[in-house]
C-alpha positions as CSV (number, residue, x, y, z in Angstrom):
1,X,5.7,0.7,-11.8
2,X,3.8,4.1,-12.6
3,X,6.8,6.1,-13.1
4,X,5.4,8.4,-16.1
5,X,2.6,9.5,-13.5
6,X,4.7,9.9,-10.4
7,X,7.2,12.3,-12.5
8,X,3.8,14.0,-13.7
9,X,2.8,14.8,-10.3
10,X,6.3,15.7,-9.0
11,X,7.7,17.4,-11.8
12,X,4.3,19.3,-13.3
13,X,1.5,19.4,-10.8
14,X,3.4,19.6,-7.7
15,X,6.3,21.6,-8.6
16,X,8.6,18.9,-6.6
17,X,12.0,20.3,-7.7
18,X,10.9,23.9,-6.9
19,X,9.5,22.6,-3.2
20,X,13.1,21.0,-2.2
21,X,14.8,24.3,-2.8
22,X,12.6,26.1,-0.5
23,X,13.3,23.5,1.9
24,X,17.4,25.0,1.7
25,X,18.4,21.8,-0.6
26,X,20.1,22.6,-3.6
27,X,20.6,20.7,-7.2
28,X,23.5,18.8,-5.7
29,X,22.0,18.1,-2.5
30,X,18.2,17.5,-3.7
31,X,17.8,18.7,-7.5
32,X,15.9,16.8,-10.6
33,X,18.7,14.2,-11.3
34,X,18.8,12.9,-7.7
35,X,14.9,12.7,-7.5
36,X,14.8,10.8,-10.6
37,X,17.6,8.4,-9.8
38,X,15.9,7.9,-6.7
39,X,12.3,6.8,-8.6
40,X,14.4,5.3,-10.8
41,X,16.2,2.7,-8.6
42,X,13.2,2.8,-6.4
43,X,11.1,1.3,-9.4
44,X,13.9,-1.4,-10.6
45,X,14.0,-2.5,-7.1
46,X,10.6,-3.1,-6.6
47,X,9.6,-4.7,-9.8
48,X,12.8,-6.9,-9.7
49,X,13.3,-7.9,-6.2
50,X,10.0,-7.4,-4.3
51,X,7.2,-7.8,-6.4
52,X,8.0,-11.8,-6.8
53,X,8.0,-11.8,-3.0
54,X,4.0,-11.3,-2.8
55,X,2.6,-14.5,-4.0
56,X,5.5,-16.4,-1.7
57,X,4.2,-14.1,1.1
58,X,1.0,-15.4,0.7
59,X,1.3,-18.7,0.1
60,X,3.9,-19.4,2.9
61,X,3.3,-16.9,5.6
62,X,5.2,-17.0,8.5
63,X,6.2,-19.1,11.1
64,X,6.3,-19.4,14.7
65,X,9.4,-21.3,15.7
66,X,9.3,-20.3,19.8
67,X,9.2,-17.3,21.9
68,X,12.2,-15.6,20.4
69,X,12.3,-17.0,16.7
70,X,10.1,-16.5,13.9
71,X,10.5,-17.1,10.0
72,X,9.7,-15.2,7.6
73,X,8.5,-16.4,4.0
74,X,11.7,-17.4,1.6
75,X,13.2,-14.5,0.0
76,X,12.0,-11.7,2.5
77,X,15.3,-11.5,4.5
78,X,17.6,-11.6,1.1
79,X,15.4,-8.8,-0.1
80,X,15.6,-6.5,3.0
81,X,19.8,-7.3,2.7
82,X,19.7,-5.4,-0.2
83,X,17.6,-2.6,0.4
84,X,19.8,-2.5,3.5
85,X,22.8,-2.3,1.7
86,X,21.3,0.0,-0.8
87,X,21.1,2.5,2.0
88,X,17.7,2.7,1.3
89,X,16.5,3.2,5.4
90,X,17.9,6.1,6.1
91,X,16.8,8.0,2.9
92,X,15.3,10.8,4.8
93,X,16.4,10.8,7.7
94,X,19.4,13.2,9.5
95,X,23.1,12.4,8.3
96,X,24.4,12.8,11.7
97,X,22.7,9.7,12.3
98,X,23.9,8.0,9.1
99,X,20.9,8.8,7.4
100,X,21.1,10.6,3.6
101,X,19.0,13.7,4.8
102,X,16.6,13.9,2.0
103,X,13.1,15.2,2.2
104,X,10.7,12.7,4.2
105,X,8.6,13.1,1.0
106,X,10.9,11.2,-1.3
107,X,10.9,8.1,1.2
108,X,7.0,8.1,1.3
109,X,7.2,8.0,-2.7
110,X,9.9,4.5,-2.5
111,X,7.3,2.9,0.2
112,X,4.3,3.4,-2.7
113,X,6.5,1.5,-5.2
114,X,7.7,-1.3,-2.2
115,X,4.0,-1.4,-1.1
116,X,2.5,-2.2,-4.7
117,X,5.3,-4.6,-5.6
118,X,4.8,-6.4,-2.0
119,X,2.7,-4.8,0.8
120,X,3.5,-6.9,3.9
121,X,7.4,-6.7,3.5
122,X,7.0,-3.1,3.2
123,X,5.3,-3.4,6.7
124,X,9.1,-4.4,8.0
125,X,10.8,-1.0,6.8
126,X,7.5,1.2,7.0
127,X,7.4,0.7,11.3
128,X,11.3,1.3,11.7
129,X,10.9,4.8,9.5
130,X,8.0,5.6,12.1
131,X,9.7,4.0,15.1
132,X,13.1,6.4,14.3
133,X,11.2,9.5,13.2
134,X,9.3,8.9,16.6
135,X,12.6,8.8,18.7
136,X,13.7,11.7,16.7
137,X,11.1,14.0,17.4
138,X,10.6,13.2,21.3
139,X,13.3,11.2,22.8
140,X,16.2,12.5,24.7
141,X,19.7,12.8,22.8
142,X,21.1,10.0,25.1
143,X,18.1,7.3,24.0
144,X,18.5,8.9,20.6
145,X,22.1,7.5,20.3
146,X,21.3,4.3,21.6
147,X,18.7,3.3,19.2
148,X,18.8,5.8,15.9
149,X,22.1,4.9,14.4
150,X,20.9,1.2,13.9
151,X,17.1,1.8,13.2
152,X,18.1,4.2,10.3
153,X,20.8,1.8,9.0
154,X,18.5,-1.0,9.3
155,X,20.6,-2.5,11.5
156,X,17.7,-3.2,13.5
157,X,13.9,-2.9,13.4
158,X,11.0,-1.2,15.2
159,X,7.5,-1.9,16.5
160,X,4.4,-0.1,17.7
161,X,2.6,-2.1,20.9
162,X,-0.7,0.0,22.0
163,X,-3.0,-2.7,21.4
164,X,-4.3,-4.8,24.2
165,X,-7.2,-7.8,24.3
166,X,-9.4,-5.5,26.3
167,X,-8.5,-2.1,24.4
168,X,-8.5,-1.6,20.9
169,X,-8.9,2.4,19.9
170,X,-10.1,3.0,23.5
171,X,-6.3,3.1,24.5
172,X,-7.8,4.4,28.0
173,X,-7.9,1.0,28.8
174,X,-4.5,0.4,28.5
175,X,-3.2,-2.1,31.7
176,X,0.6,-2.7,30.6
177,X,2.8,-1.1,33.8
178,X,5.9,0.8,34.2
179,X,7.8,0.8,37.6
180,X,10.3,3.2,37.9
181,X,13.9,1.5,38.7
182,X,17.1,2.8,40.2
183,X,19.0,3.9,37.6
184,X,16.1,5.6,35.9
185,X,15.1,2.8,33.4
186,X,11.7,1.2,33.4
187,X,10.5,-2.3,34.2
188,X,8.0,-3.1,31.6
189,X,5.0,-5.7,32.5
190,X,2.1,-6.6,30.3
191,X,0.8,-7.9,27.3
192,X,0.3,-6.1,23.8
193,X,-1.6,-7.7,21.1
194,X,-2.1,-7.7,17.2
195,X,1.7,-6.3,16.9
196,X,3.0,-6.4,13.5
197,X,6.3,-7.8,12.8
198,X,7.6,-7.8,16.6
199,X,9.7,-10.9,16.0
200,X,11.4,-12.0,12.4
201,X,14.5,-12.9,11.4
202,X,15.3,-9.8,9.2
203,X,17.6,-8.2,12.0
204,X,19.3,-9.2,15.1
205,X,17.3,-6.8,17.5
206,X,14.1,-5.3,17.2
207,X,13.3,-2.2,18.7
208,X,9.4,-2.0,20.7
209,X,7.6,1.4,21.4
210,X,5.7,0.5,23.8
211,X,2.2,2.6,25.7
212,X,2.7,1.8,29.1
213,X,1.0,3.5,32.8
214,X,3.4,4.7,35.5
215,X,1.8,3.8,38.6
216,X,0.2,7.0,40.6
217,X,-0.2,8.8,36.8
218,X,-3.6,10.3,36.1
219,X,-6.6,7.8,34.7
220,X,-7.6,7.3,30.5
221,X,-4.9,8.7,28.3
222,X,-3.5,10.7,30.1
223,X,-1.4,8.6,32.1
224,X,0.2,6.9,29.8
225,X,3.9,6.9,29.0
226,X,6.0,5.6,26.0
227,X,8.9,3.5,26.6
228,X,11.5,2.0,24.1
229,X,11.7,-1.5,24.5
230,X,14.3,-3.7,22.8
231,X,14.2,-7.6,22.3
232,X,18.0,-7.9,23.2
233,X,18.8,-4.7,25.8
234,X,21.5,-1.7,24.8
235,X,24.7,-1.2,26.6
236,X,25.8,2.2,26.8
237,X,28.5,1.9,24.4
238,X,26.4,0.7,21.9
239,X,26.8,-3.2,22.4
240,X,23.6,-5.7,22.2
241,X,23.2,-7.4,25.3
242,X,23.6,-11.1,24.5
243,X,20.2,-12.3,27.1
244,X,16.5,-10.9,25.7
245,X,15.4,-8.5,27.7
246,X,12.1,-10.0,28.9
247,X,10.3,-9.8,25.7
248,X,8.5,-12.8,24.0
249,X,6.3,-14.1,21.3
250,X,3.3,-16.1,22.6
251,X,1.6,-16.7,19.0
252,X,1.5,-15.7,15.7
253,X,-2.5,-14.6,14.6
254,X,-4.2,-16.8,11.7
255,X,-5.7,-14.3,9.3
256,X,-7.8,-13.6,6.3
257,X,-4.8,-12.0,4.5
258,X,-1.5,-9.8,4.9
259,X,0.2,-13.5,5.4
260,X,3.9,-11.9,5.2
261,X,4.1,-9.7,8.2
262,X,3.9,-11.8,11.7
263,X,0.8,-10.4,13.6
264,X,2.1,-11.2,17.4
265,X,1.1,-11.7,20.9
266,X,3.9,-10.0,23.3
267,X,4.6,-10.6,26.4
268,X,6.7,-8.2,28.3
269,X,8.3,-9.6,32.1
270,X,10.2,-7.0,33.8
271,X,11.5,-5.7,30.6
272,X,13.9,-3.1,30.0
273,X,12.7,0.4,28.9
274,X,13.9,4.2,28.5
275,X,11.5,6.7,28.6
276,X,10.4,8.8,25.4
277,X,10.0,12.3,26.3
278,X,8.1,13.3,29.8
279,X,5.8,11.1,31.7
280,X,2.4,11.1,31.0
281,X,3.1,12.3,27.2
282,X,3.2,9.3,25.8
283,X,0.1,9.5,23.5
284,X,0.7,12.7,22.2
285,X,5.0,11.3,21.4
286,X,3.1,8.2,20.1
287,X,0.8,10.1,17.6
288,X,3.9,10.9,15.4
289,X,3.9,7.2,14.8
290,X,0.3,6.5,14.4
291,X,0.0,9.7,11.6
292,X,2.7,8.4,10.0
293,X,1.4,4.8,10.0
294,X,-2.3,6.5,9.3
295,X,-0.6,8.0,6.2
296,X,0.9,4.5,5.4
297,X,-2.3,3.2,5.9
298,X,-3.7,5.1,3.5
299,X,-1.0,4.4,1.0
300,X,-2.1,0.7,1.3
301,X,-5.4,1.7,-0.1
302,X,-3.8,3.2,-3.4
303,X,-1.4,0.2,-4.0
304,X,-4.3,-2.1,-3.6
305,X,-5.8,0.3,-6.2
306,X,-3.0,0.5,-8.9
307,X,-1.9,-2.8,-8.2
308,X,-5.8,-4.5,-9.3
309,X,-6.2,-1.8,-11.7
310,X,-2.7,-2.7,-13.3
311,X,-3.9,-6.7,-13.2
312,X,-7.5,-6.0,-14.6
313,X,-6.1,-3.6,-17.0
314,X,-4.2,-6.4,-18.6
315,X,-6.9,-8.4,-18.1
316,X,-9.5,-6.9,-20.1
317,X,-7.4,-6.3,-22.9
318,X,-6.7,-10.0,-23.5
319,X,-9.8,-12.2,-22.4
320,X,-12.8,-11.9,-25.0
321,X,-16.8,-12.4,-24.5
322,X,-19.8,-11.0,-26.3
323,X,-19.4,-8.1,-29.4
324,X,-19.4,-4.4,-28.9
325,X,-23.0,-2.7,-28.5
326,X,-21.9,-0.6,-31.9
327,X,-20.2,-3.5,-34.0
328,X,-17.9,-5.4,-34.0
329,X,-14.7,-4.2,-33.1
330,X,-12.0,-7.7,-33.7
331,X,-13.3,-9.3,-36.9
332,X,-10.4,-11.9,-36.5
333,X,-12.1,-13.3,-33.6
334,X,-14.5,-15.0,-32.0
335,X,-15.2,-11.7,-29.5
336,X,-14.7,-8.1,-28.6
337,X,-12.2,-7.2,-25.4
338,X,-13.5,-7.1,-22.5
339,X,-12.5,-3.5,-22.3
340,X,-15.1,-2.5,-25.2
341,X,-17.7,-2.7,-22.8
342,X,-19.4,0.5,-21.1
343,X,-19.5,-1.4,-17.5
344,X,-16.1,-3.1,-17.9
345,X,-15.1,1.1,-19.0
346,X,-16.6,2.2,-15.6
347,X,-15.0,0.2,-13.2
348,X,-11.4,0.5,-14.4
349,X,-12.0,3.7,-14.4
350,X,-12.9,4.1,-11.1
351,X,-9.8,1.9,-10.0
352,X,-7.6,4.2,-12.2
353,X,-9.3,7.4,-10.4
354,X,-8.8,6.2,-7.1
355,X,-5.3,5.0,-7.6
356,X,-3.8,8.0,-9.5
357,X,-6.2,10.7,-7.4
358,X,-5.3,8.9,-4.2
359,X,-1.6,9.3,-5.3
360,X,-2.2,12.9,-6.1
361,X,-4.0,13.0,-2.2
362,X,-1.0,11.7,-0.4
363,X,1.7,13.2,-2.4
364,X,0.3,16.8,-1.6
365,X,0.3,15.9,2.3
366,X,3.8,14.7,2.2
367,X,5.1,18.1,0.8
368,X,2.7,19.6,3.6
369,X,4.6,17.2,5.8
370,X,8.1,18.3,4.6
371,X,7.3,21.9,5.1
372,X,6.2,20.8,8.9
373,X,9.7,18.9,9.6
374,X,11.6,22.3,8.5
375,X,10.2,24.5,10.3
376,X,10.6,22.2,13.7
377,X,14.3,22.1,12.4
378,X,14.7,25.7,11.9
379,X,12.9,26.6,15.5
380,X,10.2,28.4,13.5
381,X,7.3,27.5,16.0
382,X,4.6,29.3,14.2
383,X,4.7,27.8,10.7
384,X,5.5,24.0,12.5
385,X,2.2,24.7,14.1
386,X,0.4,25.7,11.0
387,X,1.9,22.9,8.8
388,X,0.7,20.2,11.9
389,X,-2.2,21.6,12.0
390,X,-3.4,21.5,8.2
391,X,-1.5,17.6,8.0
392,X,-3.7,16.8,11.2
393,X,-7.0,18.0,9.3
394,X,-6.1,15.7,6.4
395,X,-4.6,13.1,7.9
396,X,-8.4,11.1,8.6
397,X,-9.2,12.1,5.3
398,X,-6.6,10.5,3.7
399,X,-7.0,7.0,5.9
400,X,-10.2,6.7,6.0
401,X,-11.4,8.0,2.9
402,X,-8.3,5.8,0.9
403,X,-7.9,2.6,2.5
404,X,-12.3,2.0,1.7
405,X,-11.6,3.3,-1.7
406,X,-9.1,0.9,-2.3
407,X,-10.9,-2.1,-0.7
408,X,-13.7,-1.1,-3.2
409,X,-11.0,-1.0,-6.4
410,X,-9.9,-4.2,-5.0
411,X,-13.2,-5.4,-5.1
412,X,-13.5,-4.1,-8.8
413,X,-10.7,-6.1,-9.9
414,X,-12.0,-9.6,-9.1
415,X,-15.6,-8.5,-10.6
416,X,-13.7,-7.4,-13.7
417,X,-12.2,-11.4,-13.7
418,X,-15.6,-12.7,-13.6
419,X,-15.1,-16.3,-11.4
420,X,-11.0,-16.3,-12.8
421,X,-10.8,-13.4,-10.1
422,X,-11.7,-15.7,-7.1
423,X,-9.2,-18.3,-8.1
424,X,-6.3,-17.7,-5.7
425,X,-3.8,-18.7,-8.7
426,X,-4.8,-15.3,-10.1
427,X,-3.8,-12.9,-7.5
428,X,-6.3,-10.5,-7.6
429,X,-8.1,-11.9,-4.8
430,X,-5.1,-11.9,-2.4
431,X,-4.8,-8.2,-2.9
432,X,-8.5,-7.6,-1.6
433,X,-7.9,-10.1,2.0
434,X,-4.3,-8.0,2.1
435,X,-5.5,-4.4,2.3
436,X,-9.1,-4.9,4.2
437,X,-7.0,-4.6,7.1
438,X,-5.7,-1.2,5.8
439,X,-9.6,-0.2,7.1
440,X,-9.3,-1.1,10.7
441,X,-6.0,-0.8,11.6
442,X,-4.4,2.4,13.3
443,X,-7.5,3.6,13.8
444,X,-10.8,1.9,12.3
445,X,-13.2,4.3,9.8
446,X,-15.4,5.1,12.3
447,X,-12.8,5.9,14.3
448,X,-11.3,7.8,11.8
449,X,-14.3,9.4,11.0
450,X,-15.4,10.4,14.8
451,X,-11.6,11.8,15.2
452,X,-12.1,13.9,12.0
453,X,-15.3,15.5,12.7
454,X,-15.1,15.7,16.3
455,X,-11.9,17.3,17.0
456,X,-10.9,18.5,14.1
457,X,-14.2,20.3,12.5
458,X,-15.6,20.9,16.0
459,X,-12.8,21.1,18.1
460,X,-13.5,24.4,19.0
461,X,-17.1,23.8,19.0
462,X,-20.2,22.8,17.7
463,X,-20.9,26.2,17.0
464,X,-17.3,27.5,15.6
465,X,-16.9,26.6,12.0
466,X,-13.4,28.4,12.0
467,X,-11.7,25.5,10.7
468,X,-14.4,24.0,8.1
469,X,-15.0,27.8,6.7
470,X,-11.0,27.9,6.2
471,X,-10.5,24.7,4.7
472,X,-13.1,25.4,2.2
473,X,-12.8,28.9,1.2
474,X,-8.9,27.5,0.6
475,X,-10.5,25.0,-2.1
476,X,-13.0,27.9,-3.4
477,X,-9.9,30.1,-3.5
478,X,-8.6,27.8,-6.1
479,X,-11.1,26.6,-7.9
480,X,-11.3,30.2,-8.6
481,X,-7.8,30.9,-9.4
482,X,-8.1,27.6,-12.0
483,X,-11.7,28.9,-13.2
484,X,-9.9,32.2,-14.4
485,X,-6.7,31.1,-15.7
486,X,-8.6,27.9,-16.7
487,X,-7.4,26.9,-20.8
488,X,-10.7,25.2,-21.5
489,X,-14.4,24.8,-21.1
490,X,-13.8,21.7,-18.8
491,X,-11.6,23.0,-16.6
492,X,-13.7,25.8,-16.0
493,X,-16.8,24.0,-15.7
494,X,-15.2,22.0,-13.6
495,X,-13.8,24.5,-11.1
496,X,-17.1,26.1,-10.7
497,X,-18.7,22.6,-10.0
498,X,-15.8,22.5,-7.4
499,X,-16.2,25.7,-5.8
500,X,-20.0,25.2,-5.3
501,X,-19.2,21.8,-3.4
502,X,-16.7,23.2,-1.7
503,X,-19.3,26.5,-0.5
504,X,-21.8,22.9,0.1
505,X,-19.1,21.5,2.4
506,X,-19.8,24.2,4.7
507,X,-23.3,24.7,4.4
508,X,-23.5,20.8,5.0
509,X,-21.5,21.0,8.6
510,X,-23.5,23.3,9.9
511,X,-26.5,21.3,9.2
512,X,-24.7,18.3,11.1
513,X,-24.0,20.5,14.3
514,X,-27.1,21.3,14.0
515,X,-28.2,17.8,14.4
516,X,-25.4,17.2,16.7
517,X,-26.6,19.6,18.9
518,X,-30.3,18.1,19.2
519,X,-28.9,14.9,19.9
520,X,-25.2,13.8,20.1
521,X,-25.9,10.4,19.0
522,X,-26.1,12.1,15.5
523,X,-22.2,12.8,15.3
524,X,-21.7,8.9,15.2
525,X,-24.6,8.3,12.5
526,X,-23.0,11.0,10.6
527,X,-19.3,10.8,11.0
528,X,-18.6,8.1,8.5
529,X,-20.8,9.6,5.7
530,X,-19.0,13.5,6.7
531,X,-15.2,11.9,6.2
532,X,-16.3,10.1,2.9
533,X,-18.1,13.0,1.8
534,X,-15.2,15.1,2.6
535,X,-12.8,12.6,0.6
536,X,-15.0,12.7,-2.8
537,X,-14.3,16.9,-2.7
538,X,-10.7,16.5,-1.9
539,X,-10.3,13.5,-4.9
540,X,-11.9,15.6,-7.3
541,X,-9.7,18.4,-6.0
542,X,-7.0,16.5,-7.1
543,X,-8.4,15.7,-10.5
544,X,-9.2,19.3,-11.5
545,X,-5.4,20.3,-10.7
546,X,-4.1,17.5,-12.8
547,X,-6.5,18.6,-15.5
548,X,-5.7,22.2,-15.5
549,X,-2.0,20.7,-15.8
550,X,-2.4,18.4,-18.6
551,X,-5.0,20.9,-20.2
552,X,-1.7,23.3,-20.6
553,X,0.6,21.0,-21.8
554,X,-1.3,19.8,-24.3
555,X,-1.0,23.3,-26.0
556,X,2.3,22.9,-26.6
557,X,3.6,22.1,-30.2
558,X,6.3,19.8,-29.4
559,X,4.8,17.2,-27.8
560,X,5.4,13.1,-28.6
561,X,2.3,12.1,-29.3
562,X,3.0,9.5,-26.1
563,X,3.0,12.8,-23.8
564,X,-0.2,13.8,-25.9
565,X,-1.8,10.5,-25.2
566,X,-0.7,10.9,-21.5
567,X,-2.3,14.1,-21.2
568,X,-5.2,13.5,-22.8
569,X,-6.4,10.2,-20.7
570,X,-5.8,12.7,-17.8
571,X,-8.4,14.8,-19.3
572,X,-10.8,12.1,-19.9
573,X,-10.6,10.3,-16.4
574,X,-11.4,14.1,-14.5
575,X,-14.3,14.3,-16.6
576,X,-15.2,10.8,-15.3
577,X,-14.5,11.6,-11.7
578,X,-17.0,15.0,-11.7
579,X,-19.6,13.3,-14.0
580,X,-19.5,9.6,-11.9
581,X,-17.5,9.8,-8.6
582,X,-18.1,13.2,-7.1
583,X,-22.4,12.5,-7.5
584,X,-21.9,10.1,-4.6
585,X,-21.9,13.4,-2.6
586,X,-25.2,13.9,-3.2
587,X,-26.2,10.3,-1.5
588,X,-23.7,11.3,1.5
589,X,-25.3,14.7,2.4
590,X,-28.9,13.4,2.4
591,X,-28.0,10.1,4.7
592,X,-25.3,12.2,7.1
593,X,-28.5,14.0,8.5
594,X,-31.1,11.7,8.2
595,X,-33.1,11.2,11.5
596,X,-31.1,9.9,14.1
597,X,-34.1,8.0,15.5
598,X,-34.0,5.7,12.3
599,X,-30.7,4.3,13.8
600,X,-31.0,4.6,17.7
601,X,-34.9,3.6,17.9
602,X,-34.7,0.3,17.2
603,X,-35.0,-1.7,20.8
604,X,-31.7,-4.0,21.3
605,X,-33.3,-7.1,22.1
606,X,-35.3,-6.4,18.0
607,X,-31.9,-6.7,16.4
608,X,-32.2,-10.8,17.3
609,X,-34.0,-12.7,14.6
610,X,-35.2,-15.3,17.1
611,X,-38.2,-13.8,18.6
């Protein structure tokens, strides 16, 4: 587990013990021995009881047993006991409910470790978090006490059902129905596809957030409602009903990878369900799920990323071919390391950039995150708004940007096998068909990409650049700050390189709404290249802070020369992100306003090769 970087982020880059006290924790509550007894245990757990779970996953899958009864791969159910047990669900959420009431941060930081050592069992934990902070934010206090005390105990489990076979991200499609009944529940009618883990045998009930239309509600989105809807119903007292409440499993999916979590079909008859919030609101309740399973998303990207740079790593130190191009460099055998060689160089390194930049990337929203959540406690409106609003700017960064970038460091990691990384007995092919669904789910890139740039830099607009000028004089302002204060030549050459992409950023989205507004096919040819463009500026962001960190520390005198040797490779590798990764820019700006016509002008009958 990458302990030694996580503390480096929390402890030296991102101030983390410093952030909880503003928050109102205090050393006993929140301080540095509790954070680093939670990586800690976090990290044994995962490497001892969840990491031997992924190649079982894989291999075994799941199975459909009937409507009401599925199995999960040997060992996943023993290992969710103990994390149970361990308390380990309610880490951040509210102690009223039973949870430990610790920041929502430090429960992102446990999923990265769970998600590397085994990302579909994570899946299992990852959807109750969202299901419960979900309830929490919108639902009534009366649903809230039906279903929070065993979603954060683990007690239970929780789904999210948008997905139908006629609507994928065009949720204005949606068909599943909710009729009003006498004593103010719901009767729940439909059928929701591609749901992850909506039936195991991990709990005894599992808990469905379901998008639903109330008849007579307004057309698209806007008439759609969100309804908790449990396999076995809820008795006011607490009790599980002993009949399912009209929910049931039709078939498992067959897919390229992510074998450990069931992918269902549901069927809901005249189920049970309690309203979440208002009617008509339920997209805008639901989207506190879907950013925090965007978020999770992204996280997949950066396990996939250490997890194939950790394997190649490994790799390339102990399989041999060919000699170094400056001499031999192991007399005592046959051939050099693989890691000796310049291309073999480049690709771990741009594994290990995307892994520990992407880290750097989510860690700084989660704090952004925390800072949201106490303010809505504290009833401080304004700064809840603020905090939203800069987590919502970064939020299709992060997913979209992260989960291609680990697909691609996946995709590294078999090329750095040679033909051993296609073999499935090697594992580093099963962690490429596990997280190239981390790319279309919750949201595909393009859609991603289209949210980002259409409502977020244009939302006011094609001609207001209030929220792109902001965002980027915020990265100039630093790159300044670190330019002045900067303790070397790199870090100031590199800020200045920074601030003059950053002043680029916004020179490039005006071109776009320029283009955008000459045709608006352009903000679909361009959306894709914008968010990746976008996510090059904001790694490298990363990299210069870590840098300007590890550039300080190395003045010290009393350094091990391990710390010395940490510091330094973080050095090197943010000199190999602005002199390798952040040039991709300069591909993305020329293609994200090429001529439209190049993409829309071909006829659709000259896309058939049989003429």
């Amino acid at each position: 587990a990458p302990v030694s970087d996580i503390s480096f982020l929390l402890d030296e880059v991102l101030q983390y013990p410093r952030h909880c006290s503003l928050l109102g924790y205090t050393p006993t509550t929140c301080g540095p021995d509790i954070i680093s007894a939670v990586i800690q245990e976090s990290a044994r757990f995962a490497e001892h009881e969840i990491a031997p779970l992924s190649a079982v996953a894989d291999q075994e899958g799941c199975t459909y047993v009937g409507p009401n009864e599925v199995k999960t791969p040997t060992g996943f159910k023993e290992a969710y006991k103990k994390y149970v047990e361990g308390g380990w669900v309610g880490l951040s959420f509210p102690t009223i409910y039973g949870g430990q009431g610790l920041p929502n941060s430090l429960s992102l930081l446990q999923a990265e470790l769970l998600g590397t050592a085994c990302q579909p069992w994570t899946s299992y934990t990852s959807l109750s978090k969202g299901a419960a902070r979900t309830l929490l934010t919108h639902a009534s206090e009366s649903v809230q006490e039906l279903f929070l005390p065993n979603l954060i105990s683990g007690a239970w489990t929780g789904t999210m059902c948008l997905t139908e076979s006629q609507c994928g991200s065009d949720l204005n499609q949606v068909r599943t129905r909710a009729d009003l009944q006498e004593d103010g529940c719901y009767s729940i009618n439909g059928t929701k596809i591609f749901i992850s883990c909506a039936e195991h045998d991990l709990t005894d009930n599992i808990v469905h957030l379901v998008l639903a239309r109330i008849p007579g509600g307004p057309s698209g989105t806007k008439g759609l409602s969100l309804f908790v809807v449990p396999k076995f119903d809820v008795k006011y007292n607490g009790q599980m009903s002993s009949t399912v409440n009209g929910v049931s499993i039709s078939r498992l999916e067959d897919k390229m990878g992510y074998h450990g979590t069931p992918t269902c079909e549901v069927i809901f008859e005249n189920a049970r369900g309690y309203l979440v919030g208002t009617e008509h609101s339920g997209m805008a309740n639901m989207f506190t799920f879907m950013n925090t399973a965007r978020i999770g998303s992204a996280m997949q990207g950066v396990n996939a990323a250490e997890k194939s740079y950790q394997n190649a790593l490994d790799y390339s130190k102990s399989r041999r071919a060919f000699r170094s191009a400056t001499g031999v460099k192991s007399p005592d055998h046959e051939a050099d390391m693989l890691i000796v060689h310049p291309d073999i160089r480049k690709m771990l390194l741009t594994q290990k950039a995307f892994s520990e930049g992407g880290r750097a990337m989510i860690y700084s929203c989660a704090l952004i995150g925390d800072k949201m959540i106490c303010a809505l406690d504290r009833g401080e409106v304004d700064s809840m708004t603020k905090y939203d609003a800069e987590l919502g700017f970064l939020t299709p960064i992060l997913k979209g940007f992260l989960t291609e970038r680990g697909i691609e460091a996946a995709n590294i990691g078999i090329q750095i096998y040679g033909g051993h990384g296609y073999i499935r007995g090697n594992k580093q092919e099963q962690i490429l068909r596990d997280v190239r669904i981390s790319a279309i789910w919750e949201g595909t890139t393009g859609i991603q990409a289209l949210d980002f740039l259409r409502r977020k830099v244009f939302g006011k607009g094609l001609k207001n650049f209030e929220a792109i000028d902001a965002h980027c004089n915020s990265i100039r302002a630093s790159a300044r700050e670190l330019s002045i204060a900067g303790c070397s030549g790199s870090v100031r050459n590199h800020s200045d390189i920074l601030g003059r992409k950053a002043e680029e950023w916004a020179e490039v989205t005006r071109r776009v709404s320029h283009a955008v507004r000459s045709d608006p096919n352009s903000l679909g040819a361009s959306s894709v290249d914008y968010l990746m463009y976008a996510g090059y500026i904001t790694l490298a962001q990363q990299w210069l802070e870590m840098e300007a960190v590890a550039t300080a520390a190395l003045l010290r005198n009393d350094l091990p020369s391990t710390s010395r040797s940490f510091y330094e490779s973080k050095i090197l590798v943010s000199k190999f992100v602005f002199s390798n990764i952040l040039p991709r820019t300069e591909h993305l700006k020329v293609s994200m306003v090429a001529p439209v016509d190049h993409v829309m002008g071909l006829d659709i009958g000259h896309f058939s090769s049989d003429y």
